[in-house]
N, C-alpha and C positions, 0 to 999 in steps of 0.2 A: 420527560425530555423527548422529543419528536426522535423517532429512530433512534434512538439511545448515541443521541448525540454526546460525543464526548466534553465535558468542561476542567475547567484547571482542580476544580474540587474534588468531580469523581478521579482525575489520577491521580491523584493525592491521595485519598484515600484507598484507594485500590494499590498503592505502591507502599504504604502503611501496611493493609494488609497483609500483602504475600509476606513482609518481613518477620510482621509478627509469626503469620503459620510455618516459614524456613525456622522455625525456631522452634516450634510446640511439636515433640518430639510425637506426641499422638494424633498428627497430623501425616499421611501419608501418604497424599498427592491434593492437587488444587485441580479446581474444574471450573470453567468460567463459562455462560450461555445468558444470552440478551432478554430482556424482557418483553413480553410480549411475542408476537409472534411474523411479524413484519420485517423484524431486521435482529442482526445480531448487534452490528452497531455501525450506521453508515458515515460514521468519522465524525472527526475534529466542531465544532460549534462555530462554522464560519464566519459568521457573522458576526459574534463576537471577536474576533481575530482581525476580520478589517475594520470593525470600528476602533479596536485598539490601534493599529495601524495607521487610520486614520488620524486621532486621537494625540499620537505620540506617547502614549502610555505604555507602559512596561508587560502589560498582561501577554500579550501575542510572545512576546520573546519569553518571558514566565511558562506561559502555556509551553512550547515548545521546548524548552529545557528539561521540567519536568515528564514531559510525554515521552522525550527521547530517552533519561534517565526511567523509567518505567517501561519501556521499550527492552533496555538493556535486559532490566533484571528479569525480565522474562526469559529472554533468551538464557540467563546465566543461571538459569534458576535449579537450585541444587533438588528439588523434588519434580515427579513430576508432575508437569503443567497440560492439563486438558482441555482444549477450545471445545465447545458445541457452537457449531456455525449452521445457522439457519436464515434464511431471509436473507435480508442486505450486508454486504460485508465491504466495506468500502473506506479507501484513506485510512485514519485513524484506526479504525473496527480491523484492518488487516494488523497494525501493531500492535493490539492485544492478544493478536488469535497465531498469527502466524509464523510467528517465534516461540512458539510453544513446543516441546516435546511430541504431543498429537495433536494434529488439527482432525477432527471429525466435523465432516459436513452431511447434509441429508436432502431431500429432493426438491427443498426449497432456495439452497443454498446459491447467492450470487456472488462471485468478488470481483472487484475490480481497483484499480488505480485510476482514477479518472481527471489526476490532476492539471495536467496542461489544459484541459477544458477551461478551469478558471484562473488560469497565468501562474500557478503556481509547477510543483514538481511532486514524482512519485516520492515522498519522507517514509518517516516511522520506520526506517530500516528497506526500505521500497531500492536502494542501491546497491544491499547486499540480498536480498531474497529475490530481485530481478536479474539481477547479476549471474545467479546460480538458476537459471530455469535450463532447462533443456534446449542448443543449440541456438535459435536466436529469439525463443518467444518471447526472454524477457523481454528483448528491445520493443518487441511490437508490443507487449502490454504498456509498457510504460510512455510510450508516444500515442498509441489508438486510445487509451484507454478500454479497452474490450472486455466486456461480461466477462465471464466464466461462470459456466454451471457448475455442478458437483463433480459430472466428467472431466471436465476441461480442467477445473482447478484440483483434481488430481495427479491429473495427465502432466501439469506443468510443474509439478513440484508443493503447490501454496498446500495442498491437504497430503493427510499421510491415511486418513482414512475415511469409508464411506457408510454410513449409518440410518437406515430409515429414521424419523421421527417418533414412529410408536415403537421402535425398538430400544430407546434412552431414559425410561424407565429402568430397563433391564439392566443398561449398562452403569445404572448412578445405584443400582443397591448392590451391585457387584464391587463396585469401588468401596461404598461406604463401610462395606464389611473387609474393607483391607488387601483385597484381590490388586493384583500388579495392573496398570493399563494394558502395560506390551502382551500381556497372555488372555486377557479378559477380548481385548479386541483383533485378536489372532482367530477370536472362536469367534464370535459374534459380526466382524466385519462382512460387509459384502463389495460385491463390483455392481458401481455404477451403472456401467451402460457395457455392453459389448467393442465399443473403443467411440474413442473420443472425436467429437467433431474438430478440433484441434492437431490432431494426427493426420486427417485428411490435409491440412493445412502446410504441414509442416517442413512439407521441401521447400512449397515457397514461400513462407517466411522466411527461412535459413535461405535461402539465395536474396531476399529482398533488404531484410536488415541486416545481412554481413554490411553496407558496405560504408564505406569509411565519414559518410556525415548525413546529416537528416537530408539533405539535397540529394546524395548518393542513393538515397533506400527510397526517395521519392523519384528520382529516375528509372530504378529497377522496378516500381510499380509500375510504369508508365510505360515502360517496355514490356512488360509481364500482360498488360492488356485484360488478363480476363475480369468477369465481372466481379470477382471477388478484387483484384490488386486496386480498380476503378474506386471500387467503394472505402476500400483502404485509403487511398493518397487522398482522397474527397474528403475524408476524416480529420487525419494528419493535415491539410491544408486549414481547417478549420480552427486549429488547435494556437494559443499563440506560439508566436517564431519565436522570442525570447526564452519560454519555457520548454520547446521541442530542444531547440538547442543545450540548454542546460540539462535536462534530462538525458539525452545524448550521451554528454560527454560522465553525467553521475553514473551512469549503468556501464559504461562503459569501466569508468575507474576503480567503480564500486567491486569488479571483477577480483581486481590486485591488493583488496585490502580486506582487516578483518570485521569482523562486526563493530567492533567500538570506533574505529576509526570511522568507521563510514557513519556513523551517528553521528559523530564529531563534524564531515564533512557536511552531513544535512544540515547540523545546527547553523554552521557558515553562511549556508544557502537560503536558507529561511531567513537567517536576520538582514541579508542581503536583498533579498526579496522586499523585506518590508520599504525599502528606501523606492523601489520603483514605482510602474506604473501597473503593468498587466495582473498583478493580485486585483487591485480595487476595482480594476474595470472589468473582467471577469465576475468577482462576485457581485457586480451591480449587473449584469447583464443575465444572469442567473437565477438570483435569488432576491436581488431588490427590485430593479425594474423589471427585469425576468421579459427583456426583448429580446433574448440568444440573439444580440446582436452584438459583440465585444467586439472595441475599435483597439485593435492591438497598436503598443507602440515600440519598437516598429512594426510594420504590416505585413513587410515580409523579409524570408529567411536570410535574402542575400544582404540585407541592412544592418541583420544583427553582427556586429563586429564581436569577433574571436577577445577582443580584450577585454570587453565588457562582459561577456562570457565567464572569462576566469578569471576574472574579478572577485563572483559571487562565491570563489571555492577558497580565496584566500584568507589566512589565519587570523583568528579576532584579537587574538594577541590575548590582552589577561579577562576579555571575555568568553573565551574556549569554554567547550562542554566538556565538562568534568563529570569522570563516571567511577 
């Protein structure tokens, strides 16, 4: 599977699994790291997803139920759960990793939310782990979509710690012999970089996405003038207005509620999504025709109507994601 693309199989079976090992008493933590050396897992099998979409087929909403119930149990998960993030981490690839107990990342390591690029939203729990960054980075990661390196994605919360790649030998026979994660990586852990390029950033983010609507934080760029706010809002302009908007108002809500809820919330928005337009022409602009030219509908922000908006957050009634 190309960057260990997620399918409805492998979470299935991956959610199969953990139950089993919460169960096998001579099991005493999980450890999960990507194959190969490229990516740990650069998300969801999109393509798959809009041709269901397309399709009218049940898979896309299949897909997303199960991801989100597999989302959970990591978060809940009674042992614990050890990410090794290397390479690509992206969409999907953040809800396997970053609900876990440790995230360990190492010099290859990228993450990002990058989903308003293709008319969707940050998921997989992306409204409560954005929600909780430091001051207002989540907003900017969730509408720029913005790399993060090992620094940055420590800096911001997604990692809890930082590990060379030839050092995780060391730390997988330390485990296997029954050693605690939290004391194993207490010795072992290092610092990334001397501080993050993201802390340079980080008055003005927090003066740019305080303010009360994507128009609002695209003003404060625009007042803010320097060559980083420029390249900021030139981003953000790029992104569709439909999905700037609903991620908005997700990270925003996602604040005041708890974990399962805001899964709950994502499922909403997802099946809600499928009924549009900007999923399919994003990932035709991407990845089918691949002309990063998406004709957004609408085209821009002030078009998108507030009730169309929360529309996408309202209750599916005896469709709810049940967890």
């Amino acid at each position: 599977m190309v960057l260990n693309a997620l399918t409805f199989a492998m979470v299935t079976a991956l959610r199969s699994r953990l139950q089993e090992w919460e169960r096998d008493d001579s099991i005493t933590c999980v450890v999960i790291r990507g194959a190969g050396f490229k990516a740990f897992c650069a998300g969801g099998d999109i393509r798959a997803l809009h041709d269901s979409g397309k399709a009218g087929t049940s898979y896309a909403s299949d897909f997303w139920r199960e991801e989100y119930i597999l989302n959970a149990a990591i978060k809940h998960y009674r042992k614990p759960f050890v990410a090794l993030i290397h390479g690509i981490c992206m969409g999907g690839g953040i809800g396997v990793s970053v609900h876990g107990r440790f995230r360990i990342v190492t010099e290859s390591a990228l993450l990002a939310m990058p989903e308003t690029a293709i008319g969707f939203f940050p998921d997989v729990g992306g409204s409560y782990i954005l929600s909780r960054c430091p001051g207002q980075l989540g907003m900017y990661l969730a509408l720029t979509g913005a790399r993060l390196k090992s620094v940055d994605a420590t800096y911001a919360g997604l990692a809890t710690h930082y590990l060379p790649a030839d050092r995780w030998p060391v730390l997988l026979d330390a485990l296997s012999i029954g050693e605690r994660p939290a004391n194993v990586l207490a010795e072992m852990s290092q610092a990334p970089a001397p501080s993050a390029p993201l802390s340079d950033l980080r008055a003005q983010i927090d003066v740019a996405f305080a303010a009360s609507s994507v128009e609002g934080i695209l003003a404060n760029l625009d007042a803010d003038g320097s060559a980083w706010a420029q390249e900021t809002a030139a981003t953000i302009r790029r992104r569709s207005p439909m999905s700037l908007k609903i991620a908005y108002r997700e990270v925003r809500t996602g604040r005041t509620l708890g974990f399962d809820d805001c899964m709950r919330m994502e499922y909403r928005i997802a099946n809600r999504i499928l009924h549009g337009h900007d999923f399919y022409e994003g990932i035709r602009a991407a990845i089918i025709d691949k002309d990063n030219a998406a004709r957004w509908l609408p085209g821009r922000l002030e078009d998108v109507a507030d009730d169309i908006v929360a529309s996408h957050f309202e209750s599916l009634g005896n469709g709810e994601l049940r967890l």
